[in-house]
C-alpha positions in Angstrom: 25.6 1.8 11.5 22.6 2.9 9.6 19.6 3.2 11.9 16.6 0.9 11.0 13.4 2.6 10.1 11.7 1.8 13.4 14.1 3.8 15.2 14.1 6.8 12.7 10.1 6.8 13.4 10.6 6.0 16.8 12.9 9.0 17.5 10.1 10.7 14.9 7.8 10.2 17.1 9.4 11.7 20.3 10.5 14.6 18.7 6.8 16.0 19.4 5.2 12.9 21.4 1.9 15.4 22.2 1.3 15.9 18.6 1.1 13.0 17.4 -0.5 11.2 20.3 -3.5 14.4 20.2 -4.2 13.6 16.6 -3.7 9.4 17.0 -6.3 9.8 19.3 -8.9 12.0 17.9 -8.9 10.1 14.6 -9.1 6.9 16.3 -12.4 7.8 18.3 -13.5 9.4 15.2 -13.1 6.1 13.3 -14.9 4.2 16.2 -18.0 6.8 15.7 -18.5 6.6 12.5 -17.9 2.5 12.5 -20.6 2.4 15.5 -23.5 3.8 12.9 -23.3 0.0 11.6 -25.6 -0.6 15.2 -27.9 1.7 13.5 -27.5 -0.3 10.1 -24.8 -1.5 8.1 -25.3 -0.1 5.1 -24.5 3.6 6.7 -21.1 2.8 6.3 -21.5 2.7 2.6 -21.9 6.3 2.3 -19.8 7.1 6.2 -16.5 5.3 5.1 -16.0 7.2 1.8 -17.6 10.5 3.1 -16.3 10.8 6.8 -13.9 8.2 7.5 -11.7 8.3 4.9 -11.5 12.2 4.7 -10.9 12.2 8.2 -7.8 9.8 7.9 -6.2 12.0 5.3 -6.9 15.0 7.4 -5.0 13.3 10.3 -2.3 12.4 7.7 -1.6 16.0 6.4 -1.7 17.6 10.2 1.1 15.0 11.4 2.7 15.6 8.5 3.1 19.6 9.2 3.2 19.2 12.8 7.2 17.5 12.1 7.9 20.8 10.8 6.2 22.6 14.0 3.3 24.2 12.0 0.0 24.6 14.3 -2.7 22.7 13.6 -5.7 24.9 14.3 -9.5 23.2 13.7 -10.2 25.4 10.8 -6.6 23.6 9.3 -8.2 20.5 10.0 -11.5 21.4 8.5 -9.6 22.1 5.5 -7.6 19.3 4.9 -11.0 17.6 5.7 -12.1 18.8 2.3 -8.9 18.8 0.7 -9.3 14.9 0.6 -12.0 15.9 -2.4 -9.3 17.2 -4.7 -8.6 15.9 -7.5 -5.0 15.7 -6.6 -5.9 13.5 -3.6 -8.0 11.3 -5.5 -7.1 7.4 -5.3 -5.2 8.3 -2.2 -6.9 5.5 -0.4 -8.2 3.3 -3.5 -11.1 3.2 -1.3 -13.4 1.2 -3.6 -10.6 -0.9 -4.7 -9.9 -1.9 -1.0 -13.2 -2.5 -0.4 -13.6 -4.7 -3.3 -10.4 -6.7 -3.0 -11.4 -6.9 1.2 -15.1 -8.2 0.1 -13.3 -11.2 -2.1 -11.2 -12.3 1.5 -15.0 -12.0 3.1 -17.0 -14.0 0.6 -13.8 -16.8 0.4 -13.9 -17.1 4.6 -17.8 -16.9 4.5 -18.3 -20.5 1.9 -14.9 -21.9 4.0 -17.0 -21.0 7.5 -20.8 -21.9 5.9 -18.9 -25.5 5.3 -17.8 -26.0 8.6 -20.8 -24.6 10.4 -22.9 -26.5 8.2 -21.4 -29.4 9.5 -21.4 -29.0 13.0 -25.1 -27.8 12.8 -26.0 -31.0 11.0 -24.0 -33.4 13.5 -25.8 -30.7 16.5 -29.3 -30.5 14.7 -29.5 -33.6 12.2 -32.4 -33.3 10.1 -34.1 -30.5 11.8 -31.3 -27.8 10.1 -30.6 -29.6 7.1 -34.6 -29.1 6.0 -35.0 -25.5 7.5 -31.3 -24.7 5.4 -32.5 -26.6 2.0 -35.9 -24.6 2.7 -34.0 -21.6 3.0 -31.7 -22.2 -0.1 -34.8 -23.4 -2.4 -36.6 -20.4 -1.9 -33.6 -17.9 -2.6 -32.2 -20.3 -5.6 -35.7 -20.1 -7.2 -36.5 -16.6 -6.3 -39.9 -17.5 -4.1 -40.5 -14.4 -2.3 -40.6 -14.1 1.9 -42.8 -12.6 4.2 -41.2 -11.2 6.6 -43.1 -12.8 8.8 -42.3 -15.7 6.8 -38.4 -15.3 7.3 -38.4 -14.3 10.5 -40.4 -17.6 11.8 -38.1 -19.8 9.4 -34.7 -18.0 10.9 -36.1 -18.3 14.8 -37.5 -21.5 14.7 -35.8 -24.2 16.6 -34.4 -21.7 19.0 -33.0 -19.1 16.4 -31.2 -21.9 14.9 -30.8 -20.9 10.9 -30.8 -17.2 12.7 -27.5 -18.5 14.7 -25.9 -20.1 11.7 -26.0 -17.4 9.4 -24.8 -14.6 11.7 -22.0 -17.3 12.9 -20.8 -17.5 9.8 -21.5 -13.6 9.0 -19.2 -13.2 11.9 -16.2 -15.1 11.1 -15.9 -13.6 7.4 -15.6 -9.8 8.9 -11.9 -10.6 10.7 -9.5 -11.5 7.3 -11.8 -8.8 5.1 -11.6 -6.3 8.4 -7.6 -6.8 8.1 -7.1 -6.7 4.4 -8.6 -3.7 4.0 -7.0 -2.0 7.0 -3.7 -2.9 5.1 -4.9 -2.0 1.4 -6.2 1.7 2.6 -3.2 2.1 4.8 -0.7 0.8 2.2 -1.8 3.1 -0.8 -2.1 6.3 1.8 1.9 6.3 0.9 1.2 8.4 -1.9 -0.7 11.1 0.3 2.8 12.7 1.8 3.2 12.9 -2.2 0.9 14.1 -3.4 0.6 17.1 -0.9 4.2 18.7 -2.5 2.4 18.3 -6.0 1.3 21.8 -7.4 -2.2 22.2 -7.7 -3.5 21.4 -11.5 -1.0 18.7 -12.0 -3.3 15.4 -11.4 -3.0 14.5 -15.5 0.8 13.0 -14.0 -0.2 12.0 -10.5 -1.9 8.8 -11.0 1.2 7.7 -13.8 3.6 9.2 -11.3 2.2 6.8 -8.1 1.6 3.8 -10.4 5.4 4.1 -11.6 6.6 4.3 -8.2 4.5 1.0 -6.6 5.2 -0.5 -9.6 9.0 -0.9 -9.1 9.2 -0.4 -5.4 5.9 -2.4 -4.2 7.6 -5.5 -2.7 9.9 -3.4 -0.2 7.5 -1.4 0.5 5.1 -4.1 1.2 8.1 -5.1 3.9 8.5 -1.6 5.2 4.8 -1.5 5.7 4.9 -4.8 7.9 8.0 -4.6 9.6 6.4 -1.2 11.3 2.8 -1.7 11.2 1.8 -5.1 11.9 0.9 -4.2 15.6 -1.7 -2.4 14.3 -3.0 -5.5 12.7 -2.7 -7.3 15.8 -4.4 -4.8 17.1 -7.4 -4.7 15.5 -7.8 -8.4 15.4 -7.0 -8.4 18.9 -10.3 -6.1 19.2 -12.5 -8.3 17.2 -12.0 -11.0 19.6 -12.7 -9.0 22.6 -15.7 -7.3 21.5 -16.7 -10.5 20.0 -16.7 -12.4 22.8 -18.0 -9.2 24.9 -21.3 -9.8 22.8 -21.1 -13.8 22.5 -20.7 -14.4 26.8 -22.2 -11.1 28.5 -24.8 -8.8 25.9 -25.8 -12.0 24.3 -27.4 -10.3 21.1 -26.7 -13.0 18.7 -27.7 -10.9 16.2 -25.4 -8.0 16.8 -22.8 -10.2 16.7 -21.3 -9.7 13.2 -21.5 -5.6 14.6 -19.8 -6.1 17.5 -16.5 -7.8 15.7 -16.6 -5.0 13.3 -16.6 -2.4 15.9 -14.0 -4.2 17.5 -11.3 -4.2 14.9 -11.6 0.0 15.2 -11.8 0.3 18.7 -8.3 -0.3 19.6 -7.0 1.5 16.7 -6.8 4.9 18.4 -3.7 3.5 20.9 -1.0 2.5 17.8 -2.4 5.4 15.3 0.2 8.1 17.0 3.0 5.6 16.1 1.3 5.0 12.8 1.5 8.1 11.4 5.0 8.6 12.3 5.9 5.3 10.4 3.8 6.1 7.7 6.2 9.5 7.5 9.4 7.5 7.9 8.5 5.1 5.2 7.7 7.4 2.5 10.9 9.7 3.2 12.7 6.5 2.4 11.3 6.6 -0.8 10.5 9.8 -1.8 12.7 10.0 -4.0 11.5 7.2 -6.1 8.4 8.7 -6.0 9.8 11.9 -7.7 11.8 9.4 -10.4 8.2 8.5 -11.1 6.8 11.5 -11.7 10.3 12.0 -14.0 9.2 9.1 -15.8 5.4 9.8 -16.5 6.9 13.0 -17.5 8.9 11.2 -20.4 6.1 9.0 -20.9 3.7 11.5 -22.0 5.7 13.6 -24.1 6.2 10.4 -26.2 3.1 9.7 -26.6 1.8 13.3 -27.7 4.8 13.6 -29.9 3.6 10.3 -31.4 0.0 11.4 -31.7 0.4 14.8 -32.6 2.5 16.4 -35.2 4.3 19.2 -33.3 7.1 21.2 -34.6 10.7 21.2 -32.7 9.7 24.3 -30.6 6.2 23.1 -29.9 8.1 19.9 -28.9 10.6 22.1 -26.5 7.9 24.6 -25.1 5.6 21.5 -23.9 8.5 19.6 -22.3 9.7 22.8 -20.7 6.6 23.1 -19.3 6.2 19.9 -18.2 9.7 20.0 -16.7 8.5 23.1 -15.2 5.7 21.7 -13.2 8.0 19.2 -12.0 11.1 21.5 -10.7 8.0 24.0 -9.0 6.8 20.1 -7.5 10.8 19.3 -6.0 10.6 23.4 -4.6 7.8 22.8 -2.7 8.9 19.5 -1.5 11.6 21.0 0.1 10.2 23.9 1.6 
């Protein structure tokens, strides 16, 4: 009987249990750091995810992935897959603005569903009292009348923080779906990295055609691979949001910290699935690692039509540029299996 592929990573993951629990660990408390600058301010994790996070991640990726083959992972290694992340082969590994994008439409969607249903338990709580501060509120942002800040802040805390509560209520509840989708859309394109690491250098022009061919015709099982392994990780980090949520909500009780509190949340419990993680994330793309090399086959084919249409080559210019091609490609299998 063929085993599933939460056994194969399973029994992946015993195989050198240390390893992978050493670098599921540091990477979690790394990603819990750098999420904790949003206490400092929000928008630092603008410039930390992209810059620190997301390198890190891959870093963690490449060391698990040559740790299966017992290769030492020194900190200099690590430092250097750190900046290998800035490649241009490794580029799209993550479709980290992508992600965010797609994670920022599930925010905005919950945040209209929430400000609805807030609205109207604030209106039933506060009557008239909200409903004037709120249309004050909305007039002056529709029409563009410019605050004070003293302004804003008297309007937000008056009645007891009461517009203050609402907005970071809903601000709060949006973070959970957006927090989730773009664990999963980060996570779910990283497939590609254990790829793109057996592609020689110099050979982006066919990496992005190569992955696009590959999700293209193999997204959906993926997609189930993906969940069938890692939805505890999901769990997880939902799972945190509550806790740290309701950490802030019934014991700090910084109302306005609130929206930081979930987000740090859905990192900080990260760090005890991520040495099972990686080990799935191994398992599923050795299921399809071939495909992935079909695709590169195909992008292959794919632009030698299109500069044999474009360009008018003779017959040996035609078979020294797909021999070359070809080439890159047999050099790309050699390396994979070394």
């Amino acid at each position: 009987m063929k085993d599933s592929l939460r056994s194969i990573s399973f029994n992946k993951f015993k195989a050198n249990p240390t390893s992978y629990i050493a670098v599921g660990i540091m990477c979690g408390l790394f990603l819990l750091l750098v999420t904790i600058l949003a206490f400092i301010g929000p928008s630092l994790l603008i410039i930390a995810v992209p810059l620190l996070a997301l390198p890190f991640l891959f870093a963690s990726h490449v060391a698990c992935y040559y740790l299966q083959i017992n290769q030492q992972i020194s900190l200099s290694a690590y430092a250097r897959y750190f900046m290998g992340f800035f490649r241009s082969q490794f580029r799209g590994s993550f479709r980290g603005l992508i992600s965010f994008l797609k994670s920022l439409g599930f925010y905005f969607a919950t945040v209209i569903v929430a400000g609805i249903i807030f609205y109207l338990i604030f209106k039933a709580q506060y009557g008239e009292t909200f409903v004037n501060s709120f249309n004050t509120l909305a007039f002056q942002y529709v029409n563009n009348v410019e605050f004070t800040y003293e302004e804003l802040t008297a309007l937000l805390e008056d009645n007891n923080n009461m517009l203050l509560t609402f907005i970071v209520y809903i601000s709060a509840v949006g973070i959970p779906l957006s927090m989730l989708a773009f664990i999963y859309y980060i996570s779910f394109s990283s497939l590609s990295i254990y790829y793109r690491t057996n592609v020689a250098f110099g050979a982006a022009s066919l990496l992005k055609m190569s992955v696009s061919n590959t999700y293209a015709r193999h997204r959906n099982e993926m997609r189930k691979d993906w969940f069938s392994l890692n939805w505890p990780m999901l769990v997880l980090s939902f799972v945190g949001m509550l806790a740290f949520g309701a950490l802030d909500f019934f014991l700090i009780k910084r109302i306005d910290l609130l929206p930081t509190f979930v987000l740090v949340g859905g990192v900080a419990l990260l760090m005890f699935y991520l040495p099972f993680y990686f080990a799935n994330m191994e398992t599923i793309y050795k299921k399809y690692e071939m495909n992935f090399k079909e695709g590169n086959q195909e992008a292959i084919e794919t632009i030698l039509r299109r500069i044999q249409n474009s360009i008018d080559l003779s017959e040996e210019e035609k078979k020294n540029l797909e021999a070359s091609l070809r080439g890159q490609d047999h050099q790309d299998d050699e390396d994979g299996d070394k």
